[in-house]
C-alpha positions in Angstrom: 7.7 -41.1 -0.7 9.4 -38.3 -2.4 7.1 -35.0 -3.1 5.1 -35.2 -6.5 7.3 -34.0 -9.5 4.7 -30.9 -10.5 4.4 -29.7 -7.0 7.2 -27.6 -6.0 7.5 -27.9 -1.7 8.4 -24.2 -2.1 5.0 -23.0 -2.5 3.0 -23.7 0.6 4.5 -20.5 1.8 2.4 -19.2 -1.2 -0.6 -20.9 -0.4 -4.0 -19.6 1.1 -4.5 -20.4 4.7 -6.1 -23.5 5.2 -7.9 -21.6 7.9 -11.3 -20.5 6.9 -13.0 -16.9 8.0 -16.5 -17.8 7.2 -17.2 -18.3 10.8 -15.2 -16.2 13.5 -15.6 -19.3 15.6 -13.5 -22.3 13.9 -13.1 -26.1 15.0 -10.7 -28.5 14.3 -11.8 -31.2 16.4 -15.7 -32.8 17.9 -17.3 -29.8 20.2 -20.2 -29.9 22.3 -23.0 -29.2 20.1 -21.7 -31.8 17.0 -20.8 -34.4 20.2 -22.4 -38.1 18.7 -22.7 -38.6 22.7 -25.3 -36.1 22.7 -28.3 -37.7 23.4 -29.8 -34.7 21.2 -28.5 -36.0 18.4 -29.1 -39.8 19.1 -29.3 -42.1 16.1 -31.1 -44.9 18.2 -33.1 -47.3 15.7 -31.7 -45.7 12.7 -29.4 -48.0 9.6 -26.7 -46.3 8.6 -24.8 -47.0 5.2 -21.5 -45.6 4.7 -19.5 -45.8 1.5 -15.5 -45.5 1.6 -16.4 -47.0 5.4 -13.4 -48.7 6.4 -10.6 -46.3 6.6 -9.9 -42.5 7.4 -12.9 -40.1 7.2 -15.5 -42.9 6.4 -14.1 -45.0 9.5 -14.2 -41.8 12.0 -17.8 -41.5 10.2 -18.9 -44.8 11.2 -17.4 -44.8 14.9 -19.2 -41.6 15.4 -22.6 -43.4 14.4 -21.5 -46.3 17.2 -21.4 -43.8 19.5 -24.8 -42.2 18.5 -26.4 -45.3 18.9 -27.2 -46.6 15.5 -29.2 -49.9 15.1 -26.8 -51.1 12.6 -23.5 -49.3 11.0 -23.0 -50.6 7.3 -19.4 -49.8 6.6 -18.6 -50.6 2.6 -15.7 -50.4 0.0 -14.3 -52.5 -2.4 -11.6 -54.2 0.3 -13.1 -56.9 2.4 -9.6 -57.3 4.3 -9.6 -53.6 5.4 -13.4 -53.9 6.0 -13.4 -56.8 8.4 -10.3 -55.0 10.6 -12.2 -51.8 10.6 -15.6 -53.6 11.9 -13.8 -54.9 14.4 -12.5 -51.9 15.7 -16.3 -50.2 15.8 -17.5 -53.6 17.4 -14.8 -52.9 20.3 -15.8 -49.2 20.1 -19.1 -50.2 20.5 -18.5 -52.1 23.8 -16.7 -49.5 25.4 -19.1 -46.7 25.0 -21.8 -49.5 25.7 -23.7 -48.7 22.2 -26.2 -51.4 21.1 -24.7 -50.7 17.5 -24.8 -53.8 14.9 -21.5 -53.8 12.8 -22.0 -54.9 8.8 -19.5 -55.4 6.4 -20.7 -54.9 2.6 -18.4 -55.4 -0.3 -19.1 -53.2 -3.2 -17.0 -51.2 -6.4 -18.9 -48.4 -5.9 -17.8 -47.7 -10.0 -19.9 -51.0 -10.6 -23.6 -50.9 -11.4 -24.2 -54.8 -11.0 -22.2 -54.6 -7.3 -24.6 -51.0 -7.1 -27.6 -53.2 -7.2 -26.6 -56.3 -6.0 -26.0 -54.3 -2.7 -29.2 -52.7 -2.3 -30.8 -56.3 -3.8 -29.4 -57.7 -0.8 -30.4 -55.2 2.0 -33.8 -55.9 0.7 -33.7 -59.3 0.7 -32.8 -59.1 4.5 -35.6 -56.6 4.7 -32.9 -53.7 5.9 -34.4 -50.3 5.3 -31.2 -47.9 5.0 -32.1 -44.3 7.4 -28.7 -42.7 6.3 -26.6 -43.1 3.3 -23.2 -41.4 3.6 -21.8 -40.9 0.5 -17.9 -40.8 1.0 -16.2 -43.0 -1.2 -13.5 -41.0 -3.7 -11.0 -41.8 -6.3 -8.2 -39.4 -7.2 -6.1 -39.9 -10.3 -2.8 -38.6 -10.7 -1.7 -35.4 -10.2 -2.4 -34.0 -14.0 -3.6 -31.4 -16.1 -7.1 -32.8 -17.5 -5.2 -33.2 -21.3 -2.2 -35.1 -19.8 -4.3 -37.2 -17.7 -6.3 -39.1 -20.4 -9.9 -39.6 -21.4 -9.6 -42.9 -19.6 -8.4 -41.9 -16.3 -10.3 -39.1 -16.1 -13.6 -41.2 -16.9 -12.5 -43.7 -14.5 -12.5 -40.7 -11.7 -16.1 -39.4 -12.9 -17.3 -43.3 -12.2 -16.6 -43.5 -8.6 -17.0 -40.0 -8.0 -20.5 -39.1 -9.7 -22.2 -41.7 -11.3 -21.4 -44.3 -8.1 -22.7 -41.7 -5.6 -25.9 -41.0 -7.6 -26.6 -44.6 -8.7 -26.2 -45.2 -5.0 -28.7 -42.2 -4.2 -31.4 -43.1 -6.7 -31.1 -47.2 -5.0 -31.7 -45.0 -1.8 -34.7 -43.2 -2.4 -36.2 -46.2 -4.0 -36.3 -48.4 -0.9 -39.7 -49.8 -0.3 -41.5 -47.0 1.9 -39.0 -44.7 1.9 -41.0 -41.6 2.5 -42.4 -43.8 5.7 -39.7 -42.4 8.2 -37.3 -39.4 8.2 -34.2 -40.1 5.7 -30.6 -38.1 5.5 -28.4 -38.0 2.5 -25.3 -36.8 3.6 -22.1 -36.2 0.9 -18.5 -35.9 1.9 -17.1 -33.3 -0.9 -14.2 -31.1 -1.0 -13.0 -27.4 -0.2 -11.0 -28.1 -3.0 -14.1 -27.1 -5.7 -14.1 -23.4 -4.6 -10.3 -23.1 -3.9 -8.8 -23.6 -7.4 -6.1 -21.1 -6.9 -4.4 -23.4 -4.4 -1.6 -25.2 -5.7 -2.3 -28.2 -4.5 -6.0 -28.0 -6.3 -4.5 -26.6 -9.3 -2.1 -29.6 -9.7 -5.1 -32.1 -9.4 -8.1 -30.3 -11.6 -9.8 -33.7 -11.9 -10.8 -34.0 -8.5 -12.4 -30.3 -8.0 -14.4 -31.1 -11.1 -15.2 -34.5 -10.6 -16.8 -33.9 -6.6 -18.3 -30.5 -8.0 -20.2 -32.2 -10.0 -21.7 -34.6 -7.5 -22.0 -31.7 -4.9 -24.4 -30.2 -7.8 -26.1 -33.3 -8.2 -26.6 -33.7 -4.6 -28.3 -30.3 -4.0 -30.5 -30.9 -6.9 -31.9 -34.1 -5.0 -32.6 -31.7 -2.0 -34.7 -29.9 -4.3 -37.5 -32.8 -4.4 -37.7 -33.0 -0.9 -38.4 -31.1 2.4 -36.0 -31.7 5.1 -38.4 -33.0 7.4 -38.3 -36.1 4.6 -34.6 -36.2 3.4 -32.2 -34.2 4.9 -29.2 -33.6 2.7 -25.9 -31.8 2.8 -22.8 -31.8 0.8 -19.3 -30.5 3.9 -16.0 -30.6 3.4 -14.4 -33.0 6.0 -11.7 -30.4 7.1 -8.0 -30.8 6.6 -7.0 -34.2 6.9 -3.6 -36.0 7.0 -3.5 -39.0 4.8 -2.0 -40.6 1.7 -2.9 -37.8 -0.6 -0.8 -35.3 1.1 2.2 -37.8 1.8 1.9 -38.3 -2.2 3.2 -34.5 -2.7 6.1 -34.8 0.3 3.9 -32.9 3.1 4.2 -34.4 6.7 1.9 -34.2 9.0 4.1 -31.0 11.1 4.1 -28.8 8.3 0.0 -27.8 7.8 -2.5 -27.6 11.1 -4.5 -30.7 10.3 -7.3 -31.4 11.9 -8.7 -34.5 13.8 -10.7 -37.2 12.0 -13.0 -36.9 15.0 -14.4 -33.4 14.0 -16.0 -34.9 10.1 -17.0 -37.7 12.2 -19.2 -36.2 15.0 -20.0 -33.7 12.0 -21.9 -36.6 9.8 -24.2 -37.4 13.0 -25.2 -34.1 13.4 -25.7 -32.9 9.6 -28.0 -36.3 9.6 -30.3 -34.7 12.3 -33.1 -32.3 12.9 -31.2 -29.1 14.4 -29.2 -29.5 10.5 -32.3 -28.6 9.0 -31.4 -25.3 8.5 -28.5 -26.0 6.2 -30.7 -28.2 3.7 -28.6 -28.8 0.3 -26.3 -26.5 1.3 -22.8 -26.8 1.1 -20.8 -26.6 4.2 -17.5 -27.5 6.3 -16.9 -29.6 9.2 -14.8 -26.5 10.8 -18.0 -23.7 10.7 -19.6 -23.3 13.8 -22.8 -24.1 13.6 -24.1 -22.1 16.7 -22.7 -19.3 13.9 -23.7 -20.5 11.1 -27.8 -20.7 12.6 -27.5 -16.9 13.9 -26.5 -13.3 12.7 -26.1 -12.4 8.8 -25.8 -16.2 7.9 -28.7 -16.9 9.0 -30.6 -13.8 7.3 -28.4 -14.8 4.2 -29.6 -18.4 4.3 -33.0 -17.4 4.3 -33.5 -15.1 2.2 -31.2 -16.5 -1.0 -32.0 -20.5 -1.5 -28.7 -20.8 -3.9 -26.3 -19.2 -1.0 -23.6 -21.9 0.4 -24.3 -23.9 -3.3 -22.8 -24.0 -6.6 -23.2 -21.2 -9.0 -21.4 -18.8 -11.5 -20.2 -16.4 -9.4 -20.9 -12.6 -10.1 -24.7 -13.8 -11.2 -27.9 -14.3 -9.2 -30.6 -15.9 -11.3 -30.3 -13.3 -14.2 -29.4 -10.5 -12.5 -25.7 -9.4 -11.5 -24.4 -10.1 -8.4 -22.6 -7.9 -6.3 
């Protein structure tokens, strides 16, 4: 596929380092303390739903919840033909790391309220109680400037991005005892919302704005609960090779991209207790968390409850920020 017409191949030499410093320590692939195997971080007896489920982040997602031990993995997305070869790739996964893990396959248009609710309609009707609801299903529009790309378009982006994730969020929370047990919300975002100097951003400003929003949204629902109820996080999956980068020309040699393991193992562990810590905060599958749970992150992350989430930079509350 030839390299997008707005994005000049020139300027990845220009381009910030894909690298992160927030941590010293960075990952780009599972380590020991996100490992699903970890029986520390077993998800025995737990329903997982996974939107965006049958391909790429959402598929490493739901493998790494086989491997944890889910009860049941519910892997949907609007393509039943992609859906049914994934589940039978998790039901072999499942065998081979002997994991008692039921496979599901849902079909849903995440940008469709009647599918929305026919979904959830259904689960109850089968009396399935979802534990974890990974919210990972995107759209990306073309590579436009917001007035080029059309009212339309754009909306279209803000449907699957936003309102399907919290439609999806509010069917959660009202599940029939839902307080009953300990719940995770867990949101695949981007890095791309607080790199908007990057060309690559820059050449797509939908996408920044549409999963900033939802990343928002998302630590507003932590607000209403303790983590000890609903556990929620928005991360950024890491830097991942797919159709989105092939769109602009970019092979897979020319950027370090990381494994599809590491957001994987990373949605098991940001779904459990020792994740409390980083309640509605936004994080990144590469951080290390030993890191992120010690030294001045730690003092940072308790004493400011808007650090690691969105906010007009330069201001704390109504006071300046330095």
């Amino acid at each position: 596929m030839a390299a997008h017409k707005d994005f000049d191949l020139a300027s990845l030499g220009d381009m910030e380092s894909p690298v992160s410093d927030f941590t010293q320590i960075q990952h780009q692939k599972t380590y020991p303390a996100i490992d699903p195997s970890n029986p520390a971080l077993s998800k025995s007896g737990q329903v997982v739903l996974i939107t965006g489920g049958g391909t790429n982040i959402g598929k490493a997602i739901a493998m790494a919840y086989v491997t944890a031990g889910a009860k049941t993995v519910i892997i949907a997305s609007r393509n039943k033909a992609v859906l049914d070869g994934a589940a039978e790739e998790l039901k072999q996964h499942a065998t081979s790391v002997k994991s008692p893990t039921q496979v599901i396959v849902r079909t849903v248009d995440v940008s469709k309220d009647d599918k929305i609710v026919a979904l959830w309609d259904g689960l109850a009707a089968e009396n399935v109680t979802v534990d974890i609801l990974v919210l990972n299903a995107a759209h990306f529009a073309e590579a436009k400037l917001l007035h080029n790309l059309g009212i339309e378009r754009l909306w279209k982006e803000f449907e699957v991005n936003v309102k399907g994730p919290l439609y999806l969020a509010e069917k959660f929370q009202k599940q029939k005892g839902f307080l009953d047990s300990p719940k995770a919300l867990i949101n695949v975002t981007t890095g791309a919302i607080h790199m908007l100097n990057n060309p690559l951003v820059a050449s797509r400003p939908s996408y920044p704005l549409t999963k900033a929003s939802a990343t928002y949204a998302v630590s507003q629902i932590a607000d209403a609960y303790k983590p000890e109820q609903l556990q929620v996080m928005s991360y950024h999956p890491g830097m991942l090779y797919g159709e989105g980068w092939k769109a602009f020309g970019i092979t897979e040699d020319m950027l370090p991209f990381d494994s599809l393991d590491l957001p994987g193992s990373f949605a098991v562990w940001a779904a459990s207790k020792p994740a409390h810590f980083l309640h509605g905060r936004y994080v990144a599958a590469n951080w290390d968390i030993d890191e992120l749970n010690s030294g001045e992150t730690k003092k940072h992350l308790e004493e400011n409850p808007d650090y690691l989430r969105l906010a007009i930079t330069g201001l704390s509350g109504i006071k300046r920020a330095y």
